[in-house]
NUGU-918615 format. One record per atom (N, C-alpha, C): x, y, z. Coordinates in steps of 0.001 Angstrom, whole numbers, plus 500000, padded with zeros to 6 digits. Atoms other than C-alpha are relative to their C-alpha. Layout:
BEGIN
XYZ
...
//
This chain:
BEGIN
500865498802500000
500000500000500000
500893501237500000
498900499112500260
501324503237498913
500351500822501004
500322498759499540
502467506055501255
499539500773499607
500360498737500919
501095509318500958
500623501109500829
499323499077499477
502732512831501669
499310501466499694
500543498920500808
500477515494501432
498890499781499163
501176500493500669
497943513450499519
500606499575498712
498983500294501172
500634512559496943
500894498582500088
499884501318500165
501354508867496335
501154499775499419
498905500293500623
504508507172495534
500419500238498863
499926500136501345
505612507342491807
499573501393499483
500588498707501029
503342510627491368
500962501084499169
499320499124500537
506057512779490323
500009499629498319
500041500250501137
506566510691487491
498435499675499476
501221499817500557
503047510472486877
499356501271499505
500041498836500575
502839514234486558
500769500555499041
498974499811501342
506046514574484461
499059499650498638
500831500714501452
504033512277481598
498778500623499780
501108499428500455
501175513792481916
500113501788499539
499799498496500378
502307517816481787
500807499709498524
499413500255500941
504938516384479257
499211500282498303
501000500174501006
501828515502477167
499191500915499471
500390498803499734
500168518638477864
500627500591499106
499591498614500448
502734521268476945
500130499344498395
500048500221501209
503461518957473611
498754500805499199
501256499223500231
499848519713472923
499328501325499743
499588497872499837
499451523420473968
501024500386499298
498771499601500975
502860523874472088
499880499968498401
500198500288501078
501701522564469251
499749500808498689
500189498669500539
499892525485467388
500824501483500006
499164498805499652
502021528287468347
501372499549499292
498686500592500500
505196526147467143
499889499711498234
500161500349501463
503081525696463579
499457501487499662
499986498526500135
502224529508463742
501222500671499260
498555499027500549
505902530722463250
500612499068498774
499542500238501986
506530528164460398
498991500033499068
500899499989501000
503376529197458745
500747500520498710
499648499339501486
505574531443456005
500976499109499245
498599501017500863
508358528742455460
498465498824499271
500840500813500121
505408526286454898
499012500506498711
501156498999501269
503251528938452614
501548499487499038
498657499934501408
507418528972450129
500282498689499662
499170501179499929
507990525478450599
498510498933499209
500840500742500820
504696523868449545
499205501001499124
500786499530501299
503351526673447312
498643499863500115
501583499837499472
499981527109449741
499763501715499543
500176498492499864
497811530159449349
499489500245501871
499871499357498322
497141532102452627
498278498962500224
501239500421499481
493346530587452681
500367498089500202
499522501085499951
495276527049452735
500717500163501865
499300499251498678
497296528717455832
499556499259500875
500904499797499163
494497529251457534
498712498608500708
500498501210499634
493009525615457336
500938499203501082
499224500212499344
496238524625458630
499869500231501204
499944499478498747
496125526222461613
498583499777500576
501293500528499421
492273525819462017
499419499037500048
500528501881500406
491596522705461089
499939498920501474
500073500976498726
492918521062464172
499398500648501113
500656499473498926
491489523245466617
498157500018499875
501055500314500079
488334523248465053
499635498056500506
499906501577499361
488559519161465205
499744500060501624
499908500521498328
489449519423469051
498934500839500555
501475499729499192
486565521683470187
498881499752499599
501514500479500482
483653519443468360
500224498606501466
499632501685499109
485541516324470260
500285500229501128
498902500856498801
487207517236473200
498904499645501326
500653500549498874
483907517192475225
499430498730500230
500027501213500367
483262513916473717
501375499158500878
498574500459499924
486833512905474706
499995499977501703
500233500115498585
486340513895478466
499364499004500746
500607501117499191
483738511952479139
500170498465499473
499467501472500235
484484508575477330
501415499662500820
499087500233498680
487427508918479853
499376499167501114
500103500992498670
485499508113482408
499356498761499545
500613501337500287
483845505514480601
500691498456499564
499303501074500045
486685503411478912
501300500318500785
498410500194498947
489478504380481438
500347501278499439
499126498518500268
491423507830481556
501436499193499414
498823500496500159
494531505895481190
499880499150498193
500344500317501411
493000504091478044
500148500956498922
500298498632500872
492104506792476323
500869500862499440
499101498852500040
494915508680477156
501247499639499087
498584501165501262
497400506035475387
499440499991498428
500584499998501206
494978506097472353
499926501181499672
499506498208500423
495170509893471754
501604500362499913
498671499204499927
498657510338472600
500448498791498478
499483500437501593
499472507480469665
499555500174498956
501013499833501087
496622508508467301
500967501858499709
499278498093500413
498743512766468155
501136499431499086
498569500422501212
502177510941467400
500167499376498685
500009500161501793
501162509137464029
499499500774499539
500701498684501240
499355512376462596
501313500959500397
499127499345500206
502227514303463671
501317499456499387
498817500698500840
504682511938461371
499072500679498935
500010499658501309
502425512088458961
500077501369499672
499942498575500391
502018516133458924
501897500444499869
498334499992500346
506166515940459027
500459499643498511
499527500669501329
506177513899456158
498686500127498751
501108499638501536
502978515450454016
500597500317498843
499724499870501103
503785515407450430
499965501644499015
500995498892500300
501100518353449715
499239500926500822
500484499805498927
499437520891451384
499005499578500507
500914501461499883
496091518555450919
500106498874501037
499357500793499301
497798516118452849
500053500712501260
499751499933498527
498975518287455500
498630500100500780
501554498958499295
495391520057456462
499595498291500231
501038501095499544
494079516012456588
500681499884501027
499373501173498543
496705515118459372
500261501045501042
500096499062498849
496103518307461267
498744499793499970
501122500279499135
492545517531461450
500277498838501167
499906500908499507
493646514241462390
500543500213501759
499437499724498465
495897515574465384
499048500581500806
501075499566499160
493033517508466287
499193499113500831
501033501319499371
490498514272466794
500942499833501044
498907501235499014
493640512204468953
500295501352501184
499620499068498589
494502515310470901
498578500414500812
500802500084499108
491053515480472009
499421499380501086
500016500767498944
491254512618473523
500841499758500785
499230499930498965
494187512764474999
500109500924500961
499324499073498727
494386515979476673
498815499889501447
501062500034498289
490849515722478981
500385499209500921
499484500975499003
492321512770480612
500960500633500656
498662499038499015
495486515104481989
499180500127500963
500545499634498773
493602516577484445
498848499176500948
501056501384499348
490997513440485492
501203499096500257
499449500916499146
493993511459486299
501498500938500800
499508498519498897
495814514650488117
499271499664501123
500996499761498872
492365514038490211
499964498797500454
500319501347499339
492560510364490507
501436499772501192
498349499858499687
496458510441491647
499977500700501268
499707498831499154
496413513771493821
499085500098501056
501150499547498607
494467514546497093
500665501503500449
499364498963499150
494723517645499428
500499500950499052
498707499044500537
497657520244498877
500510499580498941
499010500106501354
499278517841496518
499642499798498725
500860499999501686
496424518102493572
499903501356499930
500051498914500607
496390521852494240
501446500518499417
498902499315500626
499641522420493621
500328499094498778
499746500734501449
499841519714490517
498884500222499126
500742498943500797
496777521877489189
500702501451499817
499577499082499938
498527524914490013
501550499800498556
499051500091501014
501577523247487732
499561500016498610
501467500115501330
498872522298485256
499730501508499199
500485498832500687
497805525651485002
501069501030499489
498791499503500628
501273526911484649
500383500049498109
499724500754501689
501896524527481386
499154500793499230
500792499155501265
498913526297479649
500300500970499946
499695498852500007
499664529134480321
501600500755499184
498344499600500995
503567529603479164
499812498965499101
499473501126500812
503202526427476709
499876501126498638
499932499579501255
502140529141473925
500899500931499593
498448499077500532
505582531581474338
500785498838500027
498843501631499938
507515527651474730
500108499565498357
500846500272501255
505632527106471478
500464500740499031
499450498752500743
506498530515469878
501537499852499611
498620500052500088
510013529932470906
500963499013499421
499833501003501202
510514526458469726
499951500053498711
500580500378501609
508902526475466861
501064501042499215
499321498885500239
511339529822466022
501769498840499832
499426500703500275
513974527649466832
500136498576499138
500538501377500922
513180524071465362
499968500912498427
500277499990501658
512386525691461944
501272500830499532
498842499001500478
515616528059461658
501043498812500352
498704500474500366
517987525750462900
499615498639498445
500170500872501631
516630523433459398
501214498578500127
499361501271499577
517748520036461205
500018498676498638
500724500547501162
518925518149457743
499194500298499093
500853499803500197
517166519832456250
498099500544499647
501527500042499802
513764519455457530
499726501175499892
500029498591499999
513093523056457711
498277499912501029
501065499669499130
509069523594458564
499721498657500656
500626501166499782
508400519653458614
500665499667502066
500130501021498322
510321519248462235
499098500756500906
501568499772498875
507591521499464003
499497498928500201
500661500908499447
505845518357464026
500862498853499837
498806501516500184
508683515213463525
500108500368501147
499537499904498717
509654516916466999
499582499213501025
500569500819499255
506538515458468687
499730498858500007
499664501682499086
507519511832467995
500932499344500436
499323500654498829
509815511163469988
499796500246500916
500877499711499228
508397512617472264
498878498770500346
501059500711499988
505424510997472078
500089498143499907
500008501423500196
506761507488471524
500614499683501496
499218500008498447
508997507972474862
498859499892501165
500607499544498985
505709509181476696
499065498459499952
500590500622499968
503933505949475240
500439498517500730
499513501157499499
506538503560476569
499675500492501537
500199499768498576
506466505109480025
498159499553500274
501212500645499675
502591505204480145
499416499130500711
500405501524499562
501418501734480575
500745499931501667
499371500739498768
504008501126483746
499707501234501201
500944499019499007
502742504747485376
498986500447500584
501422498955500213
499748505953484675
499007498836500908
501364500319499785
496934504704487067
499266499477499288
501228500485500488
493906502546485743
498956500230501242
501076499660499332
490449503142487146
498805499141499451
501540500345500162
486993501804487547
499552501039499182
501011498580500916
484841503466484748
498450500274501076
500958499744499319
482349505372486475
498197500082499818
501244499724500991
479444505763484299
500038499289498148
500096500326501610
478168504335481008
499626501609499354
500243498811500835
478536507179478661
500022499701498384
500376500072501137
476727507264475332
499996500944499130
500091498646500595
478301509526472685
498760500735498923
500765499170500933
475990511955470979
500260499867498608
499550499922501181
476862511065467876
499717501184498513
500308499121501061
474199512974465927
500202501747500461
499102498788499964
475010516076467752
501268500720499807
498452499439500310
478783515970467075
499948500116498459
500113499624501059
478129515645463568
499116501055499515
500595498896500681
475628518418463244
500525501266500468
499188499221499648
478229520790465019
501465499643499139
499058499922500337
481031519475463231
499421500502498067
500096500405501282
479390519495459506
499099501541500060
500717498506499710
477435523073460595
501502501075500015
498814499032499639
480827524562461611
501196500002498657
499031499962501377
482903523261458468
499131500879498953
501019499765501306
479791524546455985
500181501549500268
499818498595500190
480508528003457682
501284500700499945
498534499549500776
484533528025457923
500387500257498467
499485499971501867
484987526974454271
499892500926498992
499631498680501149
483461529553452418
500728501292500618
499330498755499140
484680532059454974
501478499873499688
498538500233500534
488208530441454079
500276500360498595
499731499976501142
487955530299450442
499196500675499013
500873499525500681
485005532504449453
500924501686499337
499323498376500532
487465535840449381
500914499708498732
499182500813501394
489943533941446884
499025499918498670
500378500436501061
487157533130444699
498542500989499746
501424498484499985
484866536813445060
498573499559500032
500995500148499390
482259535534447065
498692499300499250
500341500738500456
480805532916444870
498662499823500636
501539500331500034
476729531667444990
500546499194501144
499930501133499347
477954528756446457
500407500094501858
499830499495498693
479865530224449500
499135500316500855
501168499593499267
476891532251450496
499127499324500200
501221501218499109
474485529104450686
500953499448500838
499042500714499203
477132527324452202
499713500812501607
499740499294498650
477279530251455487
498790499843500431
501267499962499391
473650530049455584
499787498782500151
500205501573500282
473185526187455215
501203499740501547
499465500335499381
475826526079458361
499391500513501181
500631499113498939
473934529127460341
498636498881500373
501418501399499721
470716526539460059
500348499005500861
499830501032499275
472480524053460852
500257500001501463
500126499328498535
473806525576464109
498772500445500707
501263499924499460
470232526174465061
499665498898500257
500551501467499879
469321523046464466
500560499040501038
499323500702498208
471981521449466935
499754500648500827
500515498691498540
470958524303469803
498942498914499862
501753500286499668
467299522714469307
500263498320500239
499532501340499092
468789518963469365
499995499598500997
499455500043498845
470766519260472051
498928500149501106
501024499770498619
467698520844474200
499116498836499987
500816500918499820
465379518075473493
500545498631500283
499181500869499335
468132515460473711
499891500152501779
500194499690498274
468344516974477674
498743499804500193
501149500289499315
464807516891478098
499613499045500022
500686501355500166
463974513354476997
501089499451501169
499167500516499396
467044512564479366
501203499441499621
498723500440501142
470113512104476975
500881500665500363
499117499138500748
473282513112476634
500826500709499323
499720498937500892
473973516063475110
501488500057500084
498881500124500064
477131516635473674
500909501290500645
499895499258499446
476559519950475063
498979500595500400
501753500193499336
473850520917478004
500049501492499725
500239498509500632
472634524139476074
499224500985501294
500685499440498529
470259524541479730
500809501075500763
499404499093499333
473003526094481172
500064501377500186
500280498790500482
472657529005479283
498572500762500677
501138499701499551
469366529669480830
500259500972501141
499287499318499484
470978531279483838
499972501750499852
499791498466500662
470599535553483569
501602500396500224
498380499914500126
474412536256482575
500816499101499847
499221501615500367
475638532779481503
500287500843498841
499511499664501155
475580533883478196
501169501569499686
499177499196499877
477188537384478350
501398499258500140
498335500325499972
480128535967479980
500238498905499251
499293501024500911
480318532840477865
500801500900499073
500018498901501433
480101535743475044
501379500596500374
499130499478499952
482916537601476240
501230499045500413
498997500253499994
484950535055477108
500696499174498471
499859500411501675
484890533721473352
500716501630499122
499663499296500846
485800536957472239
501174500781500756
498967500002499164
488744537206474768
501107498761498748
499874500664500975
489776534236472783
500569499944498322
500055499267501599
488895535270469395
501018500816499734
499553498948500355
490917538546469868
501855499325500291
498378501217499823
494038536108470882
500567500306498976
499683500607501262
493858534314467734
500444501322498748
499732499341501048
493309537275466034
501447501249499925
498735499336499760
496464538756467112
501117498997499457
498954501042500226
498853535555466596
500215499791498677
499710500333501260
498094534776463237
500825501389498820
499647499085500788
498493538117461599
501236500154499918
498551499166499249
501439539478463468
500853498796499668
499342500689500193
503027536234462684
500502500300498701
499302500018501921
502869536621458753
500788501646499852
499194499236499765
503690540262459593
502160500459499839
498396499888499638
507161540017461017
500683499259499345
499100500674500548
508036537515458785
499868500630498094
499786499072501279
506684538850455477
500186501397499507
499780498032500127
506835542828455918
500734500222500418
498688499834499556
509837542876458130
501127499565500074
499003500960500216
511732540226456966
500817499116501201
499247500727498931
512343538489460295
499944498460499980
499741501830499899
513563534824460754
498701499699500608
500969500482498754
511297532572462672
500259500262500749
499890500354498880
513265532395465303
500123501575500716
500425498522500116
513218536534465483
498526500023500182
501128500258500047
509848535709465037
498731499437501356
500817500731498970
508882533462467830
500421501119501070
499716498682498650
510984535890470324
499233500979499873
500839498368499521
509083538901469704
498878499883500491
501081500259499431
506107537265471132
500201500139501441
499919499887499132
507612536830474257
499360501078501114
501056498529499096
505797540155476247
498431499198500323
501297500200500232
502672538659475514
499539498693501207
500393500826498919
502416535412477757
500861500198501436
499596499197498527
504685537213480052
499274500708500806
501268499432499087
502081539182480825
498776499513500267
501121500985499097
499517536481481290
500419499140500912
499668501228498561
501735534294483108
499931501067500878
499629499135498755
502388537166485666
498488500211500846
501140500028499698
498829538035486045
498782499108500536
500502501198499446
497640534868486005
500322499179501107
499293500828498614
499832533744489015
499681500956501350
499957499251498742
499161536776491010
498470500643500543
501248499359499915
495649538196490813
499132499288501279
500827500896499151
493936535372493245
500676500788501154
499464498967498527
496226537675496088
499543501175500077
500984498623500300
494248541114495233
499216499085501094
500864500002499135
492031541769498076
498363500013499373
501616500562500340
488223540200497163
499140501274499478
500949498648500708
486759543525496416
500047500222498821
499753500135501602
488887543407493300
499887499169499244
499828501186500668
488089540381492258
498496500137498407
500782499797501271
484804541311490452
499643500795499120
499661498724500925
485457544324488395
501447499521499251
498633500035500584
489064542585487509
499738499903498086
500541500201501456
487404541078484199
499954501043498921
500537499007500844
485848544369482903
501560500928499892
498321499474500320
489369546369483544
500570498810499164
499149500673500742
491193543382481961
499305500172498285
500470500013500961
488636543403478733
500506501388499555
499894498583500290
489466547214478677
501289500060499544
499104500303499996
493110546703478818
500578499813498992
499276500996501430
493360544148476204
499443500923498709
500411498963501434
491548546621473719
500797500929500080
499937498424500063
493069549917474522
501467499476500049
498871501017500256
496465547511474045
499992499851499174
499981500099501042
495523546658470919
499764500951498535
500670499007500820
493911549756469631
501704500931499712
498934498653499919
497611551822470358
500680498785499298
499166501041500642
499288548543468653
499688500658498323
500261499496501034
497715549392465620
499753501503499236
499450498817500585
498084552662465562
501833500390499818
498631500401500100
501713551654465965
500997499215499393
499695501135501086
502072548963463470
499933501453498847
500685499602501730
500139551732460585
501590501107500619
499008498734500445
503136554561461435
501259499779500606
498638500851500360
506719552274461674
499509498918501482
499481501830499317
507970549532464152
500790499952501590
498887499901498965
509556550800467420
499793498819500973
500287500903499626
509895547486468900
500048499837501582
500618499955498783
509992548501472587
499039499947500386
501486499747499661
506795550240472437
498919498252499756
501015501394499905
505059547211470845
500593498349500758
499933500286499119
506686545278473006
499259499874501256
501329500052498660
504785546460476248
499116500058499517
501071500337500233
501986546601474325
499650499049500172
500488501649500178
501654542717473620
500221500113501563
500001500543498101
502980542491477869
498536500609500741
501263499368499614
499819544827478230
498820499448499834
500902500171500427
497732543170475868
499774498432500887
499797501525499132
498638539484477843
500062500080501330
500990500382498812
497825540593481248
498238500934499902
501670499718500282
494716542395479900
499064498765500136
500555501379500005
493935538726478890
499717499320501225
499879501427498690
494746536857481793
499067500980501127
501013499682498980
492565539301484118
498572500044499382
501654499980500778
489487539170482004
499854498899500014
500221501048500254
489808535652481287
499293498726501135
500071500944498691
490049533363484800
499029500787501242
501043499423499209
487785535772486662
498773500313499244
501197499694501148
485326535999483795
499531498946500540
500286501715500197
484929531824484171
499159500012501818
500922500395498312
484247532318488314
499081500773499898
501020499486499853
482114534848487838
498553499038499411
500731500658500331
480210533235485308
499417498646500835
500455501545499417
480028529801486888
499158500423501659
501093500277498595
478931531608490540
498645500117499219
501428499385500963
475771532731487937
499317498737500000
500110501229500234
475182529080487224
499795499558501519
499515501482499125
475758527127490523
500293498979499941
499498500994500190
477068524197491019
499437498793498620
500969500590500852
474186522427489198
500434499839498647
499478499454501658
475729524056485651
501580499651499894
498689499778500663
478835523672486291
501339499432498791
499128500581500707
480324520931484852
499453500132497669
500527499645501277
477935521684481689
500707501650499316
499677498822500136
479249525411481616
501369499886499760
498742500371500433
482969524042481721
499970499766498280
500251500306501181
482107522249478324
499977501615498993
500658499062500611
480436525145476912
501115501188499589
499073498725499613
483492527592478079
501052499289499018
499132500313501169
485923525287476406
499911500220498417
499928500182501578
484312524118472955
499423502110499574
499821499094500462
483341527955472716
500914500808499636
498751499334500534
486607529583472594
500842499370499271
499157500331501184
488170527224470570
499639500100498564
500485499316501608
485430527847467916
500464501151499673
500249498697500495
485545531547468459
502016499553499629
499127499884500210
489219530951467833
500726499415498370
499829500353501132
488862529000464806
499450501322499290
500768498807501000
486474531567463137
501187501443500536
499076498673500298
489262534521464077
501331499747499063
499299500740500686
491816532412462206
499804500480498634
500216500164501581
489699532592459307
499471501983500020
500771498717500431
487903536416459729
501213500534499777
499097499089499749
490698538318461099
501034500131499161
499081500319500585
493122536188459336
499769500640498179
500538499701501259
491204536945456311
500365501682499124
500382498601499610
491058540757456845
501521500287499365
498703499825499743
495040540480457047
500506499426498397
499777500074500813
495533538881453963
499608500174498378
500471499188501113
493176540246451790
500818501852499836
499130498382499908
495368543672452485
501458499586499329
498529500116500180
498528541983452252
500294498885499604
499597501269500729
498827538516450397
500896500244499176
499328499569501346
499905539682447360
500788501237499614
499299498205499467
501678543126448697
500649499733500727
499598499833498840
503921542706451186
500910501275500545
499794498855499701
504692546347451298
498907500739500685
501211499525499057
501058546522452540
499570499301501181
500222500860498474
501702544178455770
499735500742500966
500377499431499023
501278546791457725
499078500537500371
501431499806500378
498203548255456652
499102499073500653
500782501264500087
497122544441456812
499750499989501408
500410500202498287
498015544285460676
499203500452500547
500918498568499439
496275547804461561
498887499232500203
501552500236500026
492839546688460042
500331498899501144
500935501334498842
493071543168462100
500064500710501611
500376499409498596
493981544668465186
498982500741500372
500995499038499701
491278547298464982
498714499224499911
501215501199500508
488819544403464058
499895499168501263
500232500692499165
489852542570467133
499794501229501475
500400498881498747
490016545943469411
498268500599500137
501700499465500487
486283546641468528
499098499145500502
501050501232499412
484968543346469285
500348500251501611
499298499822498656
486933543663472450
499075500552500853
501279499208499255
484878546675473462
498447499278499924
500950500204499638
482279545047472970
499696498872500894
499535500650499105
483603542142475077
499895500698501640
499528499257498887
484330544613477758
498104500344500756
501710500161499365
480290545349477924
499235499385500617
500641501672500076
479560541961477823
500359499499502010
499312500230498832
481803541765480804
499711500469501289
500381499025498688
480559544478482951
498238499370500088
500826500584499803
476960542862482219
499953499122501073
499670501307499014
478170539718484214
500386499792501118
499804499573498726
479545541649486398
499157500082500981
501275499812499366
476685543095487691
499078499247500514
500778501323499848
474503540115487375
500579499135500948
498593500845498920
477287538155489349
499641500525501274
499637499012498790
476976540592492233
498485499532500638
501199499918499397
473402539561493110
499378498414500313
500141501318499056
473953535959493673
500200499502500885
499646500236498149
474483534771497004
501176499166499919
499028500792499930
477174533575498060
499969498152499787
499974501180499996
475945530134498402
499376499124498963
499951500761501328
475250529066494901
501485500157499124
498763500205500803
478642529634494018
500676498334500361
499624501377500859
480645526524492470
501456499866501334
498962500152499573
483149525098495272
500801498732499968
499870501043500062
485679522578495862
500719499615498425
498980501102500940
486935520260493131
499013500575498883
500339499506501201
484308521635490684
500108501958499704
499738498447500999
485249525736490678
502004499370499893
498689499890501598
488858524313489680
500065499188498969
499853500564501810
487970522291486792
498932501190499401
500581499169500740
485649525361485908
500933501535499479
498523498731500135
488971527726486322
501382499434499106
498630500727500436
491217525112484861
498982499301498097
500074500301501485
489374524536481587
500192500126498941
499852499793501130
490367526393479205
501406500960499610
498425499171499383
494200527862478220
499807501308498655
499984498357500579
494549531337476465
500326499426498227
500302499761501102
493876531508472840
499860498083499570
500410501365500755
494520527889470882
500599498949500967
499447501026499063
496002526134473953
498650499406500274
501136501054499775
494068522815474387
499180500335501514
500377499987498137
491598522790477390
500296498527500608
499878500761499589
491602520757480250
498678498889500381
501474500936499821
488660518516481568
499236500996500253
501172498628500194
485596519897481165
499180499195500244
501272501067499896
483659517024482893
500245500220501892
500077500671498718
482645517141486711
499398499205500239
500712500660499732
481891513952487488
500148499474501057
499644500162498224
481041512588490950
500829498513500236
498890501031499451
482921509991493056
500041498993499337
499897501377500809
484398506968491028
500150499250501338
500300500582499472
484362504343492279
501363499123500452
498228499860499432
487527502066493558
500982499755498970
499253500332500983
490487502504491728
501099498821499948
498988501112500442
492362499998490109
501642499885500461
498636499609499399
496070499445491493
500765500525498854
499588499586500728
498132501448489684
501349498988499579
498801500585500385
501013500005487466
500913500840500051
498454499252499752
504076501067489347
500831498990500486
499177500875499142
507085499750490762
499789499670501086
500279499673498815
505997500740493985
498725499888500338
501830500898499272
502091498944493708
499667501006500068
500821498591499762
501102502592494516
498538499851499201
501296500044500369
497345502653494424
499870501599500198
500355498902500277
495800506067492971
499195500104501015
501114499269499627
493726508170495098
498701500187499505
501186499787500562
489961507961494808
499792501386499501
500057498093499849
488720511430493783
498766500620501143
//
């Protein structure tokens, strides 16, 4: 029988290594295929609306699945699951190493998308099976670290990896990187990782994931490829034929819940006065991410001629100032806690608004410098106090449904800024790259606009927030999987399932017999 120290079981260290390991791969992932988007545009002879699949493709994938992915955790094993995602990430990231075409690549970044959906919800459900006490808050607290810096780790890698041109490889080792990785993490696995009693039979939604996944492609696509081809018949049924369809799953989903099903997502939640607001603003917290990363990426590399690895560094400000914020704000005295949001929404606009007036008249790279450190703790105080507010709105009742909701929404709104913003940026400057700067202005001012109206959204929730009692707020083990769900712009979320006590767990495969902690 294992000791415990703190609520922390023999072996766990290395049980958290493999699992954050798996994590930051993940979270790293996008940000590391961000900065070789321009070697990748010269090298396979993509146009920018090809880019933009690239990069959205898999994120779209992982927020149709990953709430799917959570809960079949608890159903065929977290540890199952978690071995079948992490080898389903590492063979789509060979094959996207070794794509022929850009055709090719966009299929095996959806692909990473599906496998990483299932791998990453399990991180944090066997964090909870493993950890008790002090020693699950502080291996959440590490947790929340990884998301948080994995997308300047990401920036910075990927800057490196594609400049030093290992052999070669040039954009392809962004992803060759993550198998070895990933083959290392699959041998360890099996002899670490906890097994568990499944707790629940869970029956996926099938027809709801397909009328969100086949609703959401019908409205990316022409949005991707309708500006290339001047807004074609076809495009425009296409946006409307996806807008339907998105109705049509909302009305699913509710009658799925009422007959007693479930839903792939409990739309009830929303019911709540101020659920939606703050969902709303925290999607466009999100959104205004994305719509910063992509541009500014093709930016510095096509209008200013900077390397990648020039490239990935100048990001740095930016999750500097969410990690900082994000580590320190929970010490602000409680008064500030529910106004932090609406200042942070304010922040991140009036950050972005002086960016772009600073991009359109030259480049002084100090100034935009603290900007991005401005615009990244703008983020991080709007973001993680947006989620408690919201969820006290809800109570407990919502919560684990409102997790869901908080995730697969910002990774949509993050796909669709990919494609608007991104859009915005290269309809200015594709075919100009004397007009990259122009190109940046408009997106920034496109994402500073929504912002404000984010910032409204925010102070709505505020308000509304302020008049619930204390004792419908979300405590315990479900307000930190409602604080720990979702990581700043295209970083994967974490579990987005509260589910109650499993049942006994299985002895873990260690050296040391160590049996996991119930949750």
């Amino acid at each position: 029988m294992a000791t415990e120290d703190e609520g922390r079981p023999r072996g766990a260290r290395l049980v958290l290594l493999i699992l954050l390991v798996a994590q930051i791969m993940a979270t790293m992932d996008n940000s590391i295929v961000a900065v070789a988007t321009k070697t990748i545009k010269d090298d396979l002879n993509t146009s920018g609306a090809v880019l933009q699949l690239i990069l959205s493709g898999y994120t779209l994938m992982f927020a149709v699945l990953v709430v799917t992915g959570a809960r079949l955790g608890g159903d065929v094993g977290h540890r199952r699951l978690f071995m079948i995602g992490l080898a389903g990430f590492t063979a789509s990231s060979l094959l996207c190493g070794i794509a022929p075409t850009a055709g090719t690549l966009v299929a095996a970044r959806l692909l990473q998308g599906a496998f990483g959906a299932m791998m990453v919800p399990q991180v944090l459900s066997v964090i909870q099976l493993v950890f008790t006490g002090s020693a699950r808050a502080r291996a959440i607290g590490l947790y929340s670290m990884v998301l948080a810096l994995g997308v300047a780790a990401g920036q910075i890698a990927g800057g490196v990896i594609v400049s030093a041109d290992v052999l070669g490889s040039g954009w392809r080792a962004a992803f060759l990187v993550n198998v070895p990785i990933g083959l290392a993490l699959l041998a360890a696995a099996p002899r670490y990782l906890p097994g568990h009693t499944p707790s629940s039979r869970f029956r996926p939604d099938i027809v709801g994931i397909l009328l969100l996944a086949v609703s959401m492609g019908a409205v990316v696509a022409p949005l991707v490829f309708g500006r290339e081809q001047g807004w074609p018949a076809w495009a425009l049924a296409s946006i409307a034929a996806g807008t339907a369809g998105l109705v049509l799953f909302v009305r699913y989903e509710l009658r799925l819940g009422a007959r007693g099903g479930q839903p792939v997502l409990e739309i009830d939640a929303l019911r709540p006065r101020g659920v939606k607001s703050g969902l709303l603003a925290c999607c466009i917290l999100n959104f205004a991410f994305a719509g910063v990363l992509f541009p500014l990426t093709l930016h510095v590399q096509n209008g200013l001629g900077y390397t990648p690895l020039q490239a990935g560094l100048m990001f740095i400000p930016y999750p500097v100032g969410f990690a900082a914020v994000s580590l320190t704000w929970t010490r602000l005295p409680k008064r500030f806690h529910r106004p932090l949001p609406v200042a942070g929404l304010l922040v991140f606009a009036l950050a972005l608004a002086a960016l772009a007036v600073v991009v359109a008249g030259g480049w002084p790279i100090a100034v935009v410098s603290a900007l991005l450190l401005l615009a990244g703790a703008g983020m991080a105080a709007g973001f993680s106090t947006l989620v408690e507010q919201t969820a006290a709105t809800v109570g407990p009742r919502y919560a684990a449904a409102l997790s869901a909701l908080v995730s697969t929404g910002t990774l949509l709104a993050s796909v669709v800024s990919v494609v608007v913003v991104g859009g915005v940026y290269l309809a200015t400057a594709e075919n100009d790259p004397s007009r990259s700067a122009l190109g940046l202005s408009r997106s920034l001012w496109v994402d500073a606009g929504l912002l404000i109206l984010g910032f409204l959204l925010a102070y709505r929730t505020w308000r509304l927030s302020t008049r619930v009692s204390t004792e419908t707020a979300p405590s315990g083990d479900a307000a930190e999987q409602v604080e720990a769900v979702a990581a700043p712009g295209n970083a994967p979320p974490g579990e987005v399932e509260v589910e109650p006590a499993a049942g006994p767990v299985e002895e873990a495969s260690t050296p040391t017999g160590a049996r996991s902690a119930p949750r």
